[in-house]
N, CA, C and O atoms as CSV, one atom per row, in Angstrom:
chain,resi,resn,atom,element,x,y,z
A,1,UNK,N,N,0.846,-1.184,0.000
A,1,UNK,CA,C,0.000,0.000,0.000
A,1,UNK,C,C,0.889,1.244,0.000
A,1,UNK,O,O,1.614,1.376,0.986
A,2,UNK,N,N,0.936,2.024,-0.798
A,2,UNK,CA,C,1.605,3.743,-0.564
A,2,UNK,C,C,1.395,4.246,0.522
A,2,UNK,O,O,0.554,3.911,1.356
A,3,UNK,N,N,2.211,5.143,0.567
A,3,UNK,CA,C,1.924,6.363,1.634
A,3,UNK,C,C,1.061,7.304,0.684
A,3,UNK,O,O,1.236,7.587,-0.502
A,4,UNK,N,N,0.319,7.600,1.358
A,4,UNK,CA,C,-0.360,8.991,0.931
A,4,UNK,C,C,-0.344,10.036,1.590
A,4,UNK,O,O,-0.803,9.791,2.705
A,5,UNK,N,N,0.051,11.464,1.451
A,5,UNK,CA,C,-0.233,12.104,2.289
A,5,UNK,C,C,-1.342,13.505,1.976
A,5,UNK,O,O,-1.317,13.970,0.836
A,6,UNK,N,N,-2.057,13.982,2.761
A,6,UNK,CA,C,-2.840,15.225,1.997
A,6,UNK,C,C,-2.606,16.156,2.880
A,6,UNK,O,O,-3.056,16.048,4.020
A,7,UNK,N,N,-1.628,17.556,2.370
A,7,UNK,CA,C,-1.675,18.641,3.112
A,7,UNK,C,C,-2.861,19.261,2.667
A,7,UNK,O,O,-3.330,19.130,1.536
A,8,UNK,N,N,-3.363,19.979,3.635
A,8,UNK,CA,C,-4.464,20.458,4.002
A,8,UNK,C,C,-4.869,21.583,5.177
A,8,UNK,O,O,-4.145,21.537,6.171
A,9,UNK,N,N,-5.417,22.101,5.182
A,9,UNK,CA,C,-6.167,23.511,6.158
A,9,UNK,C,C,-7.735,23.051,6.890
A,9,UNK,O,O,-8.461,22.262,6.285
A,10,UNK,N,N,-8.029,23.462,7.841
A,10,UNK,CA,C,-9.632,23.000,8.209
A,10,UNK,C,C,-10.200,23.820,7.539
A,10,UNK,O,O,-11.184,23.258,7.059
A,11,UNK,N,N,-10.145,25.002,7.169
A,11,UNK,CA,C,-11.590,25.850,5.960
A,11,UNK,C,C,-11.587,25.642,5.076
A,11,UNK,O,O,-12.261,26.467,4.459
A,12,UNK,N,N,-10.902,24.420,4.051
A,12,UNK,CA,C,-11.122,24.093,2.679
A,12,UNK,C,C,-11.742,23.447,1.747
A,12,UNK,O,O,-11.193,22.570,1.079
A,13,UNK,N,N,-12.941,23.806,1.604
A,13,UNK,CA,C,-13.766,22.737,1.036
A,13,UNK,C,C,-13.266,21.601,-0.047
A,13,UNK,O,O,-13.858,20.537,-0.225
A,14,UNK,N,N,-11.897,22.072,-0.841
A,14,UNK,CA,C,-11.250,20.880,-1.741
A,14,UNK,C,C,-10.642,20.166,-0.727
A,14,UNK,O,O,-10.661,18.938,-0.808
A,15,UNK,N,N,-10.126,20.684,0.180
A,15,UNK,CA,C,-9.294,19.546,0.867
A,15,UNK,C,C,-10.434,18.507,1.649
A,15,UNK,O,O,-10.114,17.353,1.932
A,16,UNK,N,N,-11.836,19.073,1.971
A,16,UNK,CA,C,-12.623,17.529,2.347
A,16,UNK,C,C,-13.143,16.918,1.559
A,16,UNK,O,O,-13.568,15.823,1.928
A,17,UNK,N,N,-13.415,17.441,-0.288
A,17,UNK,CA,C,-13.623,16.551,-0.973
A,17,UNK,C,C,-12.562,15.342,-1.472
A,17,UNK,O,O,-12.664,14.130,-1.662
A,18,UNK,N,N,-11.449,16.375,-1.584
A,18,UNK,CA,C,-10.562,14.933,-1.711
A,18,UNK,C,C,-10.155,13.991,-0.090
A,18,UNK,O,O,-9.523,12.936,-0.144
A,19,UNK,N,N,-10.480,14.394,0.814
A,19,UNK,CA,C,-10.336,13.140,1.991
A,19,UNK,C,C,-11.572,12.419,2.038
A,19,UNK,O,O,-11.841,11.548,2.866
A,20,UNK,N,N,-12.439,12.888,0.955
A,20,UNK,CA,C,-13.387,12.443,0.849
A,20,UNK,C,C,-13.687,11.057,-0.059
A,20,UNK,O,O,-14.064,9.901,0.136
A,21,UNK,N,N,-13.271,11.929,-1.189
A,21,UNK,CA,C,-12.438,10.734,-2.257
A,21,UNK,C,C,-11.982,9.606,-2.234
A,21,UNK,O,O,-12.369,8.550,-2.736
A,22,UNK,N,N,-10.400,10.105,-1.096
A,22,UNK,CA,C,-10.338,9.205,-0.624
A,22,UNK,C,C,-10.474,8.429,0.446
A,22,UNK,O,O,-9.723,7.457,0.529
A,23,UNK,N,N,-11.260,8.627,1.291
A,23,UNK,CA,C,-11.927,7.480,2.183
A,23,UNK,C,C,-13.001,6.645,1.221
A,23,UNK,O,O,-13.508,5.638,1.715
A,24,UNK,N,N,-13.373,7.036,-0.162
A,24,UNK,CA,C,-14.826,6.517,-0.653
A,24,UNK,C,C,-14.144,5.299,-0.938
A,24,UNK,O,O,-14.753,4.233,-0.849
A,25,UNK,N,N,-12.464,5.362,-1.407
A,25,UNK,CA,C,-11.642,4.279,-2.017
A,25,UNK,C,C,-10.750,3.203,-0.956
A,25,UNK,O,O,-9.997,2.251,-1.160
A,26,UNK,N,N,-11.304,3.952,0.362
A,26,UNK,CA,C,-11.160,3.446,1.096
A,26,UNK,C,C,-9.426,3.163,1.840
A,26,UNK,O,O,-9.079,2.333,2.679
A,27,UNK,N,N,-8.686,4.135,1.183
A,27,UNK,CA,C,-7.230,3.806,1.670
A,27,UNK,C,C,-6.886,4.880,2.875
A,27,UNK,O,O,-7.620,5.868,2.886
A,28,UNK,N,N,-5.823,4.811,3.930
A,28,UNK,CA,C,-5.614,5.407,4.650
A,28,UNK,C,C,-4.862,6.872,4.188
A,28,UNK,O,O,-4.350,7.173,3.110
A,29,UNK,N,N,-4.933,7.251,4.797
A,29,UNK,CA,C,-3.494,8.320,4.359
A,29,UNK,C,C,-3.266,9.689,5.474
A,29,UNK,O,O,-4.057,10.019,6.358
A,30,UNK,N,N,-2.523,10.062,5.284
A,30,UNK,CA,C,-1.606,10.762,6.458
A,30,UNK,C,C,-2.112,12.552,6.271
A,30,UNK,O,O,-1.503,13.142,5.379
A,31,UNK,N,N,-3.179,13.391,7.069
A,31,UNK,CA,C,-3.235,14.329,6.831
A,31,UNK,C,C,-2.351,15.395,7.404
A,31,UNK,O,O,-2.421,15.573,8.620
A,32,UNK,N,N,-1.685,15.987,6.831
A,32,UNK,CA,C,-0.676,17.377,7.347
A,32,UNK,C,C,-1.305,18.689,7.463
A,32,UNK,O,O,-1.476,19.225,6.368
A,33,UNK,N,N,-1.704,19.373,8.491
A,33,UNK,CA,C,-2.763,20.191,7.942
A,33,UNK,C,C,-1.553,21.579,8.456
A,33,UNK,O,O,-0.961,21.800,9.513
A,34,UNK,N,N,-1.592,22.342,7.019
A,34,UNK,CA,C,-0.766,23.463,7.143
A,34,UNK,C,C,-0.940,24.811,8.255
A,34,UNK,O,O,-0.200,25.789,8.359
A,35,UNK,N,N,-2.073,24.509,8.958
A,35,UNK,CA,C,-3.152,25.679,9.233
A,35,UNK,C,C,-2.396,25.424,11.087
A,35,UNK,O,O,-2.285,26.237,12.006
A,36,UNK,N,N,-2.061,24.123,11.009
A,36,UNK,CA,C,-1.821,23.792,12.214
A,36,UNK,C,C,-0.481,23.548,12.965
A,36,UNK,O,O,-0.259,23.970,14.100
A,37,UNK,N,N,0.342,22.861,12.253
A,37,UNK,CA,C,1.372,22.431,12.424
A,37,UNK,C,C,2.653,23.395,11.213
A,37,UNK,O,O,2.784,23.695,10.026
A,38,UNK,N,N,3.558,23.584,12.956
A,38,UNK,CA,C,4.658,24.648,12.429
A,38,UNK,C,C,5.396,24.076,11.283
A,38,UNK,O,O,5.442,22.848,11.206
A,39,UNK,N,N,6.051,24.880,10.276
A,39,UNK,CA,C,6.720,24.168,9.239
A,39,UNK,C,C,5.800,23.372,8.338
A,39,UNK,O,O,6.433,22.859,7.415
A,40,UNK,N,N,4.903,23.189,8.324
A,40,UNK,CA,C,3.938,22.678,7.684
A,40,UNK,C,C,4.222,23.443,6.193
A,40,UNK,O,O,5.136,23.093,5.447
A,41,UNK,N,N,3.623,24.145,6.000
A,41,UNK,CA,C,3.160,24.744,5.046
A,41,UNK,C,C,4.529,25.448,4.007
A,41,UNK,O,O,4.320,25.684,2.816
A,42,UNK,N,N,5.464,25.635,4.452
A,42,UNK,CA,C,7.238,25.477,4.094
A,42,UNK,C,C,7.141,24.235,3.107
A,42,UNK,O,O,6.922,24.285,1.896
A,43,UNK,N,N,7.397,22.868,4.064
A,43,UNK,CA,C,7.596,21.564,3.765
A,43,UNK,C,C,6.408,21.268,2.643
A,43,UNK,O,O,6.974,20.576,1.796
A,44,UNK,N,N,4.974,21.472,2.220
A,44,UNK,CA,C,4.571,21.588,1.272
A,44,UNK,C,C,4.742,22.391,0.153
A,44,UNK,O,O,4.251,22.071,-0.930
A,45,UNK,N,N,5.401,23.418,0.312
A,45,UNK,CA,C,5.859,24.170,-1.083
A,45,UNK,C,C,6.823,23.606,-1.363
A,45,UNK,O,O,6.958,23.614,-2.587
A,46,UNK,N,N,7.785,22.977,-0.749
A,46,UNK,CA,C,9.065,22.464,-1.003
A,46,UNK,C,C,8.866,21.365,-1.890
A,46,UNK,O,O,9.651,21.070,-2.791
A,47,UNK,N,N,7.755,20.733,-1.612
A,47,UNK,CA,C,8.241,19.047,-2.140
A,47,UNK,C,C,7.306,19.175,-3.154
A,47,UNK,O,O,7.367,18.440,-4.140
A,48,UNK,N,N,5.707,20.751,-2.921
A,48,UNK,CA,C,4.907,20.677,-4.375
A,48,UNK,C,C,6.063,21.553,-5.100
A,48,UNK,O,O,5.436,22.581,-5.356
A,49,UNK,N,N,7.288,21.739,-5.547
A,49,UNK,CA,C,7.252,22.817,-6.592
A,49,UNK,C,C,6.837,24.188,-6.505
A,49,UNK,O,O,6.173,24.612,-7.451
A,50,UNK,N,N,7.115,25.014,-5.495
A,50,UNK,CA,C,6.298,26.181,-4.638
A,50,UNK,C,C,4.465,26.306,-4.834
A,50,UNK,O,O,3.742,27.266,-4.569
A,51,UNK,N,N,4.158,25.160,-5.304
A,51,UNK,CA,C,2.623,25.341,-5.473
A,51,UNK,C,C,1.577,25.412,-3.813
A,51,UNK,O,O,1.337,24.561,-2.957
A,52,UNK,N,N,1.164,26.949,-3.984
A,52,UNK,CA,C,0.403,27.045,-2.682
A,52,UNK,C,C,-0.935,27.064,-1.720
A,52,UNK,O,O,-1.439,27.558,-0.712
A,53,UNK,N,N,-1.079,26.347,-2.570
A,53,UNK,CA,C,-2.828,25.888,-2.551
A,53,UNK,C,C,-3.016,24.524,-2.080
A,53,UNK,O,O,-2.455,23.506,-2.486
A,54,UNK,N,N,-4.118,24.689,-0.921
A,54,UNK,CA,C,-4.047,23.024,-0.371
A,54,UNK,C,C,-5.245,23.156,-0.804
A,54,UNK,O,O,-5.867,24.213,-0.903
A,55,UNK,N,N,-5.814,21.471,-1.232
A,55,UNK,CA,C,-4.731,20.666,-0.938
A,55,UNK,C,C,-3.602,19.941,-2.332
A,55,UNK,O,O,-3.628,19.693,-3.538
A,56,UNK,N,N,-2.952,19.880,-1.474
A,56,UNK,CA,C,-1.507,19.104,-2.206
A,56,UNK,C,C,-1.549,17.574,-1.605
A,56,UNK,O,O,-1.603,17.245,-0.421
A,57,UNK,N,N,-1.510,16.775,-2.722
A,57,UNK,CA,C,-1.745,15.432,-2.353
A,57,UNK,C,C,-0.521,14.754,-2.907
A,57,UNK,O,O,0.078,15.295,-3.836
A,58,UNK,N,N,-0.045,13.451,-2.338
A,58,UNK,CA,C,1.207,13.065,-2.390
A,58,UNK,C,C,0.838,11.617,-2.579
A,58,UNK,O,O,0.188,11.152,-1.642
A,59,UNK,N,N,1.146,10.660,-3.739
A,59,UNK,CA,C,1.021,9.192,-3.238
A,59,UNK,C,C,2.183,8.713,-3.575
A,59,UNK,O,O,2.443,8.871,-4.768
A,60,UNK,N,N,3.110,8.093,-2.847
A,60,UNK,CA,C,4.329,8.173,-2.524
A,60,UNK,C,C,5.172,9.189,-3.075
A,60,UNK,O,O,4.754,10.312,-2.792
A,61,UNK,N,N,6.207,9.185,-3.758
A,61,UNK,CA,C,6.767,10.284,-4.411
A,61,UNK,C,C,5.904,10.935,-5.400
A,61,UNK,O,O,6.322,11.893,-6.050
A,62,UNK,N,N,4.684,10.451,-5.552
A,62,UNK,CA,C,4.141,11.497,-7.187
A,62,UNK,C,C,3.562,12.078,-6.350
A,62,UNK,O,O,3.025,11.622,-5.341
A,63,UNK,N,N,3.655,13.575,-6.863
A,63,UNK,CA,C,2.741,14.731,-6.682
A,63,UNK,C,C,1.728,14.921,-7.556
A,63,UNK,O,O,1.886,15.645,-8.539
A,64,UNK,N,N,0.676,14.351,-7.323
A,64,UNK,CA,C,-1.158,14.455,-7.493
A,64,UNK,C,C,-1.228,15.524,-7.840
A,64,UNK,O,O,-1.250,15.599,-9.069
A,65,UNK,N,N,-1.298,16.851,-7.118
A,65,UNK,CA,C,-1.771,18.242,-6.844
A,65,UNK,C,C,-2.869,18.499,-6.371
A,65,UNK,O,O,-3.117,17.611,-5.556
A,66,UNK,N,N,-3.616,19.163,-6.414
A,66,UNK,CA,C,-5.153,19.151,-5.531
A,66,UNK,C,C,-5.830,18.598,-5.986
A,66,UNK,O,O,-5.491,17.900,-6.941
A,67,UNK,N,N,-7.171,18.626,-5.524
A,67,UNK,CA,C,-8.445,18.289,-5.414
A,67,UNK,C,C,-8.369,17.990,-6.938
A,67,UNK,O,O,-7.999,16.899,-7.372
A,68,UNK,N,N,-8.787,19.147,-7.803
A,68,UNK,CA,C,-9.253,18.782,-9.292
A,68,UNK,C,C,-8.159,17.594,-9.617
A,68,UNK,O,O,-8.666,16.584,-10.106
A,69,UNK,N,N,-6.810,17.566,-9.427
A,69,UNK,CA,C,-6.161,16.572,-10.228
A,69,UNK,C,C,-6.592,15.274,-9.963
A,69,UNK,O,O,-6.742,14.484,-10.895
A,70,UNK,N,N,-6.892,14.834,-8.368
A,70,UNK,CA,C,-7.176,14.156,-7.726
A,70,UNK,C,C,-8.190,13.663,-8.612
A,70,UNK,O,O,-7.853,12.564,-9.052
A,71,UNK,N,N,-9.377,14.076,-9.074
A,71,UNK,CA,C,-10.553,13.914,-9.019
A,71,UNK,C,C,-10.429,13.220,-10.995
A,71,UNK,O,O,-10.847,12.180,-11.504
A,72,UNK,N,N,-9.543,14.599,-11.671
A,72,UNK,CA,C,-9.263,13.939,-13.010
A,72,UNK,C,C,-8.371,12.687,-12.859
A,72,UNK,O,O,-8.315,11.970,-13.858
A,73,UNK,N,N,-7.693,12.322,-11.817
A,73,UNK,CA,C,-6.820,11.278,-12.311
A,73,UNK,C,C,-7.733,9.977,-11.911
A,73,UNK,O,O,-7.508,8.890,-12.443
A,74,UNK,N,N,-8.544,10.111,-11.157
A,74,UNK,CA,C,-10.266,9.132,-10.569
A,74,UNK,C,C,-10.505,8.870,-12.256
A,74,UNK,O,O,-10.307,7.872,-12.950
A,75,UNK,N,N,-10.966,10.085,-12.542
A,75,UNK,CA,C,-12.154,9.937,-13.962
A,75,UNK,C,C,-11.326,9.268,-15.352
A,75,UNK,O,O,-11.852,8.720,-16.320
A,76,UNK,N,N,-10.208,9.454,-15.158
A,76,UNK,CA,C,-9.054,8.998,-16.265
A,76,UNK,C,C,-9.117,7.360,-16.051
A,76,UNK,O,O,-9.121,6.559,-16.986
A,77,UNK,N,N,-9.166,7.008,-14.665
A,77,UNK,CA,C,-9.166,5.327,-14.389
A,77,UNK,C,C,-8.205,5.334,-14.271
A,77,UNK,O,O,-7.771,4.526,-15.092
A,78,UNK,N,N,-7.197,5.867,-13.582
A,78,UNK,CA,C,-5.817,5.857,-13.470
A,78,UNK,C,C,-5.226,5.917,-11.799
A,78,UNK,O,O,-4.188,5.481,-11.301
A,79,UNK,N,N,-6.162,6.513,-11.329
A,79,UNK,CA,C,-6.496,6.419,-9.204
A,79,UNK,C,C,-6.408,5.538,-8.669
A,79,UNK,O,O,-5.688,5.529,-7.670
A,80,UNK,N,N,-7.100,4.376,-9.079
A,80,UNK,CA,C,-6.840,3.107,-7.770
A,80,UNK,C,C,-5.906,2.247,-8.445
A,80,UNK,O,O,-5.507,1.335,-7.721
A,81,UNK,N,N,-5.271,2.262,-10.020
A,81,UNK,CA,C,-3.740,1.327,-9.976
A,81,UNK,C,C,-2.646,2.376,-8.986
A,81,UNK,O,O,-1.620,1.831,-8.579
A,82,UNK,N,N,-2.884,3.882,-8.611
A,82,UNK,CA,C,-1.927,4.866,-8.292
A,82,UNK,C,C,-2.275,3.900,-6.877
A,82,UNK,O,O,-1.267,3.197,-6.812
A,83,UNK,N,N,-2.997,3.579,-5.943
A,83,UNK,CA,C,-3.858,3.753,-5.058
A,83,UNK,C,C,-3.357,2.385,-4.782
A,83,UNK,O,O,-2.954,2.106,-3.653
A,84,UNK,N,N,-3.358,1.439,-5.823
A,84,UNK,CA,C,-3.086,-0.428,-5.108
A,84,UNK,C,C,-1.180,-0.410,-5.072
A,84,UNK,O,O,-0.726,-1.553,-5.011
A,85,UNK,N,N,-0.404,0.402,-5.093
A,85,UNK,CA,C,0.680,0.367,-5.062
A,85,UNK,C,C,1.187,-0.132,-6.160
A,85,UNK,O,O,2.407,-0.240,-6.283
């Protein structure tokens, strides 16, 4: 199984559709929420490419990007081979 991780903020409505997403697919994954935790939000520009918009989603080394990518890479049929490791 990957690591997943989703940085994230509590006022973001993309960031609960995609934990939404993915709980529907049922895999775990590790939320970082920038809003909360120091260095947070540093350590996500760093590893998205300075991209600063959560959420930023991670399944192991690939960078997803938010919500919409999340959601096109679902509709592509390309999400749960990313998703079964």
């Amino acid at each position: 199984m990957p690591h997943i991780v989703v940085y994230s903020s509590g006022f973001c409505p993309y960031c609960f559709w995609a934990k939404g997403l993915l709980n529907d697919k049922k895999v775990e994954f590790e939320e970082i929420r920038v809003d909360q935790e120091p260095g947070a939000h540093d350590e996500m520009l760093a590893k998205s490419n300075g991209r600063v918009t959560v959420p930023q989603i991670f399944i192991d080394d690939y960078h997803v990007g938010g919500f919409d990518d999340l959601q096109a890479l679902d509709r592509a049929g390309e999400l749960d081979s990313r998703l079964a490791g």
